[in-house]
N, C-alpha and C positions, 0 to 999 in steps of 0.2 A: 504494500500500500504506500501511497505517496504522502506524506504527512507534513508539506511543506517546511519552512523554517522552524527552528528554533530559538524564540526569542523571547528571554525570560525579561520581562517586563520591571522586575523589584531589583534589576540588577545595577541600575546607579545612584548614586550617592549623591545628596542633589544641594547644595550650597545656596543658602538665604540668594549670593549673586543672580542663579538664576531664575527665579522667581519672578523677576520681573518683564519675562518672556510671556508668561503666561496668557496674560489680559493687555494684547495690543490692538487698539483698533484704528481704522481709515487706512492701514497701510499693512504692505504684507512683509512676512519674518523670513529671511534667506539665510538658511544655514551652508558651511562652505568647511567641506574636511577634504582630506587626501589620504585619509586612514592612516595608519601607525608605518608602514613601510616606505612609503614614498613623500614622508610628508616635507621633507626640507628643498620646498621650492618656494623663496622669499619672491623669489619675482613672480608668483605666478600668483603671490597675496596679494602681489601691491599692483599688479594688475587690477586683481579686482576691486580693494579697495578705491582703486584712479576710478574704476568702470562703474560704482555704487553710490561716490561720495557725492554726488550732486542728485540725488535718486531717492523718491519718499518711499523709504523703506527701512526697515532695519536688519541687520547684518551680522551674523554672527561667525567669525572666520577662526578655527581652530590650524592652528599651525603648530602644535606638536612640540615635543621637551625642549629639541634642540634649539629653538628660536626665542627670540625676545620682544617685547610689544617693542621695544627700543629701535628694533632692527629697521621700524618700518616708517615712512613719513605722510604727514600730512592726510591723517587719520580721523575724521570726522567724530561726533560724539552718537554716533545714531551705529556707527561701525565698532564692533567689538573683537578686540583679538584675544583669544585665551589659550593657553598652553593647554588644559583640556576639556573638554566638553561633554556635562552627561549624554550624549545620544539621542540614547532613545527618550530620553525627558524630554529635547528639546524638540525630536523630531513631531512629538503630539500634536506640536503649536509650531509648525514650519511649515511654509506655503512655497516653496522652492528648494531642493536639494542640491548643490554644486558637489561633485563628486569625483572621487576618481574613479570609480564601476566596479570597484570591487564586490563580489557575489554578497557578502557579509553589509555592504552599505546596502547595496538594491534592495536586499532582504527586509534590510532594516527599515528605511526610509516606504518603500510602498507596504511594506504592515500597518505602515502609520497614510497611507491613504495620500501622500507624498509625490508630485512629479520630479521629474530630476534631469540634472544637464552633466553630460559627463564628459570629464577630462582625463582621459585614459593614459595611465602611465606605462603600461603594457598591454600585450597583445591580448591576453585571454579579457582585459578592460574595454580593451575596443569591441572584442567580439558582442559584450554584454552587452555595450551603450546599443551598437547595431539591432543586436536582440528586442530588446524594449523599444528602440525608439520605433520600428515594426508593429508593436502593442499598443502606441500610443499616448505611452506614459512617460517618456523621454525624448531630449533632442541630445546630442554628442557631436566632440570634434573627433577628427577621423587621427589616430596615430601618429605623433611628429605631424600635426599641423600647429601653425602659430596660431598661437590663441592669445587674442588684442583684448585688447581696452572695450575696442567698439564690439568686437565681435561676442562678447561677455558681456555687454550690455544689452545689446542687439538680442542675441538667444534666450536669455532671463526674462526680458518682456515680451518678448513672443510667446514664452509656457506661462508665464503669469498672467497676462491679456487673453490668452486662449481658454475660455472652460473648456474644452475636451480634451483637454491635457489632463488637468485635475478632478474628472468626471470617470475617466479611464483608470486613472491610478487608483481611484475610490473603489471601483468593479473590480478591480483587481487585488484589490488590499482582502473585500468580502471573499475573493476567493481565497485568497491565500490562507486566511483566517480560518475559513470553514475546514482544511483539510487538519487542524488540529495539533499542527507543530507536536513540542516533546509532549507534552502529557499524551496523547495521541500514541507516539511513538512505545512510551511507558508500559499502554494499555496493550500493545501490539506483544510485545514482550513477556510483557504479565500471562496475556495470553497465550503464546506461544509456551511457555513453559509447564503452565498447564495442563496443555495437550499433547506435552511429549515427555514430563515428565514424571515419574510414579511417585504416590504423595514422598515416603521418605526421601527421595532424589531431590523433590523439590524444599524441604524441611531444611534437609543439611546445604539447600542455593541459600533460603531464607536467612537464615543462622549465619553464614558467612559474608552478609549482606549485612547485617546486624555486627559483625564484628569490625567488616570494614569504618560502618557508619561512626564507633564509639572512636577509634584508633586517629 
């Protein structure tokens, strides 16, 4: 069975800071990661923030341990840079995803009913952004394309101005949601072992399930 993502909801830790994500209105929330492996690309922040700072919107750009807000100039107050970012917190209340297409972001961001613009730092990224932007819950630059100012501007209000960007990714979230992620997966298990296991066999999984848990 297919039991789509796994995406445990109570998994971040969530700072009075962001808080004030929550409750924004007139204007839409654009969150902007490159996930944990590709994230030290300062020119590719200050891209955006050049491409956002005159833009009614608000901004949220995680740029990862290695970097500093210092690193970056002429940084608006509507534009926020932070070393890390609860995710999936902020993804609740995010009306744009900037991405780099990793399967774990796409995951992430359309469970949250999320469109998104991806910036592919690799090839299995490119294939993704391709994949989705198909679905109609994505637009992407293509592999080693330059990605401007304008062209980052240009893209974001085109998914943002569009409903059937953010109509798609809603249909798609419902799906995803319905196949049951891990609990899902759990039950699959759970049952599986009871129809191939004999009770003792399954008693002495139990038990060593229970000893892993205390350890």
């Amino acid at each position: 069975d297919y039991v789509g993502a796994s995406i445990f909801d109570t998994r971040d830790v969530i700072d009075n800071e962001f808080r004030q994500f929550e409750q924004i209105e007139h204007k839409p929330l654009i969150y902007i990661s490159l996930g944990t492996l590709h994230n030290q690309r300062p020119d590719f922040y200050q891209e955006c923030i050049d491409a956002f700072s005159d833009q009614e919107a608000e901004v949220i750009i995680s740029i990862g341990k290695h970097l500093q807000v210092s690193d970056f100039r002429n940084v608006p107050k509507h534009i926020h840079l932070y070393n890390h970012v609860p995710q999936l917190y902020i993804l609740k209340h995010t009306d744009l995803f900037i991405t780099h297409g990793g399967m774990n972001s796409f995951n992430e961001g359309l469970a949250n009913g999320v469109p998104l613009l991806v910036c592919p730092q690799q090839f299995e990224q490119a294939f993704n952004g391709r994949r989705f932007a198909k679905m109609g819950v994505a637009k992407y630059f293509k592999l080693g394309e330059s990605i401007t100012v304008a062209k980052i501007r240009a893209n974001a209000q085109s998914i943002l101005h569009n409903p059937t960007y953010q109509e798609s990714a809603k249909a798609y979230q419902q799906e995803l949601l319905s196949c049951g992620g891990y609990k899902r997966a759990a039950e699959i298990i759970y049952q599986t072992c009871l129809d191939h296991l004999d009770p003792a066999q399954l008693s002495e999984f139990m038990k060593e399930q229970d000893k892993r848990e205390i350890a």
